[in-house]
N, C-alpha and C positions, 0 to 999 in steps of 0.2 A: 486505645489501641485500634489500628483497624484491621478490620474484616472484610473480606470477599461479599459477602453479603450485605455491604453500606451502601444506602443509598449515596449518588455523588451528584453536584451541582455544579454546573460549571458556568464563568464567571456573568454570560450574558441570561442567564436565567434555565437552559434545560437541563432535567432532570435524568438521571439513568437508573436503573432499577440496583446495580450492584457494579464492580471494581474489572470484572473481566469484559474483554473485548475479543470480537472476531478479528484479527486482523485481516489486511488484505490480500490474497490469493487468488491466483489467475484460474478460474476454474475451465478456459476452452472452452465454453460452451457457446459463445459466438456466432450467429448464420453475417456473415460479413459484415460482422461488428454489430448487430443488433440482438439483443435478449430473445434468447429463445426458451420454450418450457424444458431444458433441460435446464438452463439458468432459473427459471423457478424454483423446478422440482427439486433443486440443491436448497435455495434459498429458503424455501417449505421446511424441507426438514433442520435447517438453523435458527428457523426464527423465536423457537422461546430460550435462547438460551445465555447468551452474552450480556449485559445490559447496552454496550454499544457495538454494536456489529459495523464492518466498512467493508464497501464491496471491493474486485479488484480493482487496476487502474486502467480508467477507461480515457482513450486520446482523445484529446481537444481539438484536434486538426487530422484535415486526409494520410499528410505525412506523418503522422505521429506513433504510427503504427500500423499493422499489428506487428506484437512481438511474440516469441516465444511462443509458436501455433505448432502441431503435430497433422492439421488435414486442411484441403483447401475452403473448407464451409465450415470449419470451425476454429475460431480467433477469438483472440482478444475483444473485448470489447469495446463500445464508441461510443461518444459525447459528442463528436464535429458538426450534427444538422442536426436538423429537427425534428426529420423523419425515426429515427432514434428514439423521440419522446413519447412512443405508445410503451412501447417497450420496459424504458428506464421507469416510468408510473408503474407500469405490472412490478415491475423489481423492486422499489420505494415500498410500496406496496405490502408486498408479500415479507421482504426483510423486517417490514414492521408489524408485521402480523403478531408478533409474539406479545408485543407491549414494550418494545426496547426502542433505543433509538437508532435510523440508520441514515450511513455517511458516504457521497461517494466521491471514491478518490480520482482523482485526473491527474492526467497526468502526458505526456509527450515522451516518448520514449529516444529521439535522437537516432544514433546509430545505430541501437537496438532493434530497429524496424524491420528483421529480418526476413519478414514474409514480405514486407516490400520489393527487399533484393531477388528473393524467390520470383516473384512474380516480372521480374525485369524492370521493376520502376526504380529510381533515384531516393537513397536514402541520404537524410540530411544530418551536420552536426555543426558545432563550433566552428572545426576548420577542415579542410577537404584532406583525408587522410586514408592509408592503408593498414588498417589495425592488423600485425600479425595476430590473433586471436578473432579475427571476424575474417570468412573467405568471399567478403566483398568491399570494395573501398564504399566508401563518405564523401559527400561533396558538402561544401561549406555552404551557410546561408550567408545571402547576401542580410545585409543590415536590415531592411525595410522586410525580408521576410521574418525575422526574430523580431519585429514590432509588431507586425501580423499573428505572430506565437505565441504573444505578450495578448491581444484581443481573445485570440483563442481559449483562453482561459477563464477570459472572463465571460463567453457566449456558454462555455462550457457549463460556468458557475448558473446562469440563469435558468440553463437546462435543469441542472437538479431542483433547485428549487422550484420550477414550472411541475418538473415532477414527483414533488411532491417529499426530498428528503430531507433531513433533517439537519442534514449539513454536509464541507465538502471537506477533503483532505486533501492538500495541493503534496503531492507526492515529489519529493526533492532526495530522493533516496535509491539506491540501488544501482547505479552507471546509466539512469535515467536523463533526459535533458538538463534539468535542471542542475544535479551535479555534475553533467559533462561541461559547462559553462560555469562553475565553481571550481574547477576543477584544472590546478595549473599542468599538468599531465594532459587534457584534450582541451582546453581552451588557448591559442596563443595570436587570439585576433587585435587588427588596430584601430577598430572603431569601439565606439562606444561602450560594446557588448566584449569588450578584453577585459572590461575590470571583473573579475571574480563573484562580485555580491550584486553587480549591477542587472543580471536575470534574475536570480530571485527575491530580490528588493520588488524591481516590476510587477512580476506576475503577481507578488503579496499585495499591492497599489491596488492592481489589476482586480483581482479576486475580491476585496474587501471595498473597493468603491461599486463592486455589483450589487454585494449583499446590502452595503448599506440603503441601497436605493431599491430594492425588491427584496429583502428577505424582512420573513417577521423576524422580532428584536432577540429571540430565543435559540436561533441559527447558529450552529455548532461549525466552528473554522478551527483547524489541526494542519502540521504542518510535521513532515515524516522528515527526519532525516538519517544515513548513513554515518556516524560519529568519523569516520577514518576512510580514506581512500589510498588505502598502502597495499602495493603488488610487490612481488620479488624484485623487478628491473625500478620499479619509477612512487614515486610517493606526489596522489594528486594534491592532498591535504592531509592535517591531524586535527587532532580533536579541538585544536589550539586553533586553529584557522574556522573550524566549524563551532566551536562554543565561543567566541565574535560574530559571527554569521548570526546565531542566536539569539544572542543577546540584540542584536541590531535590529534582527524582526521582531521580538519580543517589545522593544519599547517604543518603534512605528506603527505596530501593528498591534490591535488586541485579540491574539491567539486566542482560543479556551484550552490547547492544548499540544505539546512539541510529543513526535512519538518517534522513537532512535530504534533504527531499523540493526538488531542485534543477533549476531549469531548464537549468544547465550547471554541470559539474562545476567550474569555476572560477569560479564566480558571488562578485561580493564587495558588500559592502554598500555606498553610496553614502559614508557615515560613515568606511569603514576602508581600509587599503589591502591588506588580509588579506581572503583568501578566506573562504567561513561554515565552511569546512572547517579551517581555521587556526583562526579564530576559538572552532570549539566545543571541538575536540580536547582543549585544557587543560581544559573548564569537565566534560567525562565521566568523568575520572581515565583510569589507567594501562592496568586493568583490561578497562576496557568497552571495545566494538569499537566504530569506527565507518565505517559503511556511506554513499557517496555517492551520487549519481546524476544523468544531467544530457549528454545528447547527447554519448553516447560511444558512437561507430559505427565505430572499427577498433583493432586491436591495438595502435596506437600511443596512441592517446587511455586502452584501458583501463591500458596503462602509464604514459601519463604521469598519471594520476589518483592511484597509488598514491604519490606523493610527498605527496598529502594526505591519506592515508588507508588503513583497513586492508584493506576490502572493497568490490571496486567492482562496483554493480551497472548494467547494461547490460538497456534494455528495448526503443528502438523495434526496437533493431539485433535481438534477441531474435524479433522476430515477422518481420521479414525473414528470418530465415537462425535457425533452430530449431536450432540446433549453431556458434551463433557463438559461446558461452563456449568451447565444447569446443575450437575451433577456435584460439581464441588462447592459451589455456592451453599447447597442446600448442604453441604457436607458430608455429601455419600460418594466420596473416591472411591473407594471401595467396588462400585460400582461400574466403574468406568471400562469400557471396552478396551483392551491393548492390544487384541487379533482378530482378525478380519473372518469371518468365513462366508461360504456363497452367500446365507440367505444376508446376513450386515451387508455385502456389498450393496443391495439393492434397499436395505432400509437406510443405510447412509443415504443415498442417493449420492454417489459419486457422478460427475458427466461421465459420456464414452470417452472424451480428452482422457480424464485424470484415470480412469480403468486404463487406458492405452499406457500413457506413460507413465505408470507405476506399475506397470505389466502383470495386473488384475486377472489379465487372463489364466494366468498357471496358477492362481486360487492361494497362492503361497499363506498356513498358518504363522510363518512370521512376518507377512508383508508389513506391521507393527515396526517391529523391529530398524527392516530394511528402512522404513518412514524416517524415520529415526536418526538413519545415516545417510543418509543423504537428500543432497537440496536439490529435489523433483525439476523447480524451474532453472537449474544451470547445466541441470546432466543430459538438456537435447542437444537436438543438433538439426543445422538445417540444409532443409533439400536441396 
């Protein structure tokens, strides 16, 4: 049977101390895309606690981002240059300070790019459109820059490993690029880049002809996906279009691990009576790991998750109580923090970002709660 507390292996040889992970989370602490000691001082206090921690998604290209920012000197973070790489070392670094391993994710964010528009620059996508839902239009890339998009990932990928992590997660999740080019709802182009799977085919080429030629042989490669792209007006995909997707990088590509970006770890399709975690597990093989994720906030939830799966990762609960893997691993739920007060706010180490927009400042004894209910990164809005 397993435990929380197993050590895990994954297929190309590294090791993780135990079954939970950090997932990825935008913490804002960004000085125009480069790590700053408020991006440590978060990362400090997470680092003994997940056996695999992944940082947020940091863009591979100028236009890749930022997204989803609340102040003009604090953003998202960046992988596009090299000047970046003092930075991403200190955070490689410090996330592994614990003894765990750490992964970072990259990623292009597409029309997302909204400090772009903020700032009057050109954001790019698929095809040149007006999202009623974004109060700025998209312009299309031409072909030869979505080949450009295709390197970026992979300049990206050397980055980590120059500094120093232990692996990457190509983040294809979330109405990011890579699913807006999966995606028959925003991709309707007639080059090349119209077929569906023909961007993240690439980038996986991409990403894994880096590693092979610079990473040691023990380099941890993950690939996140969103199982479903259904709004009320338009359905971009189902699970059915994305476990093919899967399956096709899974037998080109050798994952160590497919991680389904979930609003609740027992989410199931409309279609099935099987969870997306039941559902994908066949379509990954034997091999590869798979990572859920999905409003899991106590030792019983990240146990009962592992009947679906090999690695459960646990995020809001994460920024509440910075020792909440540690704490159920060793199996002292019990323990675990579920309300915030002044002096946690500052042993968590939350950034000023996530004080800001979890509105920290009115001290609220159920800020827990509010965590809870709602998704932090969809409930901004930009300037």
């Amino acid at each position: 049977m397993k435990k929380l507390s197993d050590k895990v292996t994954f297929k190309h040889g590294a090791v993780i101390n135990n079954r939970m992970v950090q997932p990825p989370m935008l913490t804002n602490s960004g000085l125009n895309g480069a790590v700053t000691d408020d991006t440590l001082a978060y990362w400090k206090a997470r680092a003994n606690s997940a056996g695999l921690v992944i940082s947020e998604y940091n863009y591979v290209s100028p236009a890749g981002g930022p997204a989803i920012t609340w102040a003009d000197d604090r953003t998202q973070l960046a992988a596009y240059d090299d000047k970046f790489l003092p930075g991403l070392t200190k955070m490689a670094k410090t996330m592994k300070s614990g003894g765990n391993k750490a992964l970072l994710q990259i990623a292009h964010t597409g029309r997302e790019a909204n400090y772009r528009a903020h700032l009057g620059l050109p954001v790019y996508a698929p095809d040149t459109a007006n999202y009623p839902f974004l109060p700025y239009g998209v312009q299309a890339f031409t072909t030869e820059q979505v080949d450009q998009v295709v390197k970026d990932f992979g300049a990206a990928t050397k980055r980590a490993i120059d500094a120093g992590f232990d692996g990457v997660e190509i983040h294809g999740a979330n109405h990011y690029l890579i699913q807006q080019f999966f995606s028959r709802f925003s991709n309707h182009r007639d080059d090349k880049w119209g077929d569906y799977e023909a961007f993240p085919l690439a980038v996986a080429k991409e990403v894994f002809e880096v590693i092979k030629k610079y990473a040691p042989k023990n380099f941890i490669i993950g690939y996140r996906i969103s199982p479903e792209e259904i709004n009320p007006d338009n359905v971009g995909y189902t699970w059915h279009e994305s476990t093919e997707l899967i399956n096709k990088l899974t037998n080109k590509f050798d994952f160590d691990y497919i991680h389904l970006s979930l609003p609740d770890y027992q989410a199931k399709p409309k279609d099935s009576a099987k969870t997306f975690a039941e559902l994908f597990r066949p379509v990954i093989g034997e091999d590869t790991k798979l990572i859920i994720v999905g409003d899991i906030m106590s030792q019983a939830d990240a146990e009962d998750a592992l009947n679906y799966t090999d690695l459960v990762a646990a995020g809001r609960a994460q920024l509440i109580d910075a020792n909440f893997a540690a704490k159920v691993v060793a199996g002292k739920g019990n323990e675990v923090i579920t309300e915030m007060s002044e002096a946690e706010e500052k042993e968590q180490a939350l950034t000023p970002g996530l004080h800001k927009v979890m509105d920290m400042e009115t001290k609220r004894p159920d800020f827990a709660k509010v965590l809870r209910e709602v998704d932090y990164s969809k409930a901004l809005k930009v300037k």
